[in-house]
C-alpha positions as CSV (number, residue, x, y, z in Angstrom):
1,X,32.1,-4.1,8.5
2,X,30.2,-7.5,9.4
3,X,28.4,-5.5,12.5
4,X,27.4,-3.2,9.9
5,X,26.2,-5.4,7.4
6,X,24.1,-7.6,10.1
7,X,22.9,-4.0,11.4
8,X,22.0,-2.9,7.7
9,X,20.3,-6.6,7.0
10,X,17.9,-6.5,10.2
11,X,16.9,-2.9,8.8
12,X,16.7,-4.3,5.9
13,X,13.9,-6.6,7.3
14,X,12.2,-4.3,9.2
15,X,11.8,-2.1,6.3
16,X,10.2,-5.2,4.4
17,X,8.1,-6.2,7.8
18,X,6.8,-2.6,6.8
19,X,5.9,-2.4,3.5
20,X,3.9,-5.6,3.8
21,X,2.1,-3.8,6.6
22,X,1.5,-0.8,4.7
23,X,0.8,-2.3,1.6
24,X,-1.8,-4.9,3.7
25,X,-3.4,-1.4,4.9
26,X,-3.6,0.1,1.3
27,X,-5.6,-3.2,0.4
28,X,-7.9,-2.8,3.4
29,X,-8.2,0.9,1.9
30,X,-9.3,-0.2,-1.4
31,X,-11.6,-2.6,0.0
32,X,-13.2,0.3,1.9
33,X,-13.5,2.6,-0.7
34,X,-15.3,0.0,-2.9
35,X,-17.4,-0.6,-0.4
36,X,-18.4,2.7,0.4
37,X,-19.4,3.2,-3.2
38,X,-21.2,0.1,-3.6
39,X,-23.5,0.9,-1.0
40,X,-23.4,5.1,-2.0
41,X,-24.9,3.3,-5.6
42,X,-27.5,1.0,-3.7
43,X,-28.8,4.3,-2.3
44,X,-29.2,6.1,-5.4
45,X,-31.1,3.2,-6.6
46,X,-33.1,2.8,-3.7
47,X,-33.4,7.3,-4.5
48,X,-34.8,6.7,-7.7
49,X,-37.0,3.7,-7.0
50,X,-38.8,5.8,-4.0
51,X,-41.4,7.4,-6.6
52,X,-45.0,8.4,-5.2
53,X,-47.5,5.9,-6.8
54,X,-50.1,7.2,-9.8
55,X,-52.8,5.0,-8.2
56,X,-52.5,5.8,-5.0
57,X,-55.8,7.6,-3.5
58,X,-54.5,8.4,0.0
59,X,-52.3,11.5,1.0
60,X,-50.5,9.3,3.7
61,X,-48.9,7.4,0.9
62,X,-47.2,10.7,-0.3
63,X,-46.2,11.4,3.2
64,X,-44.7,8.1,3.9
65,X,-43.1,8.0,0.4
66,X,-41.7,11.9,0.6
67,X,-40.0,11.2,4.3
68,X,-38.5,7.6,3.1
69,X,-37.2,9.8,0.0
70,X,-35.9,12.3,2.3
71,X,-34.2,9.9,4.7
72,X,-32.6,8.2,1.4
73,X,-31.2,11.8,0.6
74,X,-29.5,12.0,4.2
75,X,-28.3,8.6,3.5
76,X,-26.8,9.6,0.2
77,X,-25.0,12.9,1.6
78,X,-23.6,10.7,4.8
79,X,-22.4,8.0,2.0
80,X,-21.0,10.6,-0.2
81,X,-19.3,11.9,2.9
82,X,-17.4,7.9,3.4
83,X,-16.6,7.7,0.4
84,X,-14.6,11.2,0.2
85,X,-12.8,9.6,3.6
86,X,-12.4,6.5,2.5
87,X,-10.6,7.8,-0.8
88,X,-8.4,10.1,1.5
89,X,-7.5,7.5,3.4
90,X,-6.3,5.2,0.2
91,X,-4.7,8.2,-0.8
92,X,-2.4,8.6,2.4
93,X,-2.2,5.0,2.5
94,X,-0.8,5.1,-1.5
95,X,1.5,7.6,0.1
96,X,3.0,5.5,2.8
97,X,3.3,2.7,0.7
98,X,5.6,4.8,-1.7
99,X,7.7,6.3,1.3
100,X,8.1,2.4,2.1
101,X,9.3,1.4,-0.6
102,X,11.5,3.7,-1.3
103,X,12.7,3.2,2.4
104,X,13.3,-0.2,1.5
105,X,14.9,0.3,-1.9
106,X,17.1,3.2,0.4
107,X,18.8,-0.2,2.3
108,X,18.8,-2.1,-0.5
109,X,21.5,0.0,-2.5
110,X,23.1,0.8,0.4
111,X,23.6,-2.7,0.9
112,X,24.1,-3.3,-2.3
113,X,27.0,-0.7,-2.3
114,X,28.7,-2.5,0.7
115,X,29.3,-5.7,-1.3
116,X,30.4,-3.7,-3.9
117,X,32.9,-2.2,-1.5
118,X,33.9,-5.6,0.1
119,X,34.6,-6.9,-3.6
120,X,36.9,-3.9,-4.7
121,X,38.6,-4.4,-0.9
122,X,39.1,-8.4,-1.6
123,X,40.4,-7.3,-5.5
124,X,43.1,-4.8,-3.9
125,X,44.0,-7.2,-1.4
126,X,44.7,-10.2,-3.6
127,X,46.6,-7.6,-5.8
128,X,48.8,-6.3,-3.2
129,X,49.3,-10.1,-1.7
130,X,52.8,-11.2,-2.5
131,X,53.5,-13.6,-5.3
132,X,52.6,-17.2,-4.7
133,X,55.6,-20.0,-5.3
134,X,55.2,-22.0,-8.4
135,X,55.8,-25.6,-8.2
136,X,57.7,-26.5,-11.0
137,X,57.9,-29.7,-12.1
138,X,60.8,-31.2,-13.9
139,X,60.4,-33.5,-17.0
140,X,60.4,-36.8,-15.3
């Protein structure tokens, strides 16, 4: 029983080693995913300041404007696209932090259950001990 509990104990630790790793990795996630949609909403703003100027005179400005406007659209879809990746990657990384957990809270009952079982085995064996002598002590 004590190789098992030292053998249930380092898994035990492991297991925790793990879930701060994963949970570290759903942080980075979240991080990315704001991120991504920070710079997916500096785009659209950069979109919707790109307008082609009332005063301008020249058809070069149009040009220049319309390709910059076009570029900003690219860069819009290609954002769009990290942030759909990024948020599939804090979804599997939600995932594995839930499989880690309950991993961990796996050992933790089972360890929990193996005291339990060493207490009722202590119990029994003080019942089935034989009686102790009582000193008695006379009336001095």
């Amino acid at each position: 029983m004590a190789k098992r509990g030292i053998s249930l104990d380092r898994i035990l630790r492991v297991r925790t080693l793990q879930l701060g790793l994963v949970q570290a990795a759903e942080m980075q996630a979240h991080e990315k995913v704001a991120s991504e949609d920070a710079l997916r909403h500096r785009i659209a703003q950069l979109v919707a300041n790109v307008a082609p100027e009332e005063a301008a005179e020249h058809a070069f400005s149009f040009i220049a404007a319309a390709h910059f406007r076009d570029r900003l659209h690219q860069s819009a879809a290609a954002a769009e696209q990290r942030v759909k990746m990024a948020t599939d990657r804090l979804h599997q990384a939600s995932e594995a932090t839930r499989e880690a957990r309950r991993d961990q809270s796996a050992i933790e009952k089972l360890i929990a259950r193996e005291d339990q079982a060493a207490v009722i085995k202590a119990m029994r064996a003080l019942e089935e001990a034989p009686p102790t002598r009582r000193n008695r002590h006379d009336p001095c």
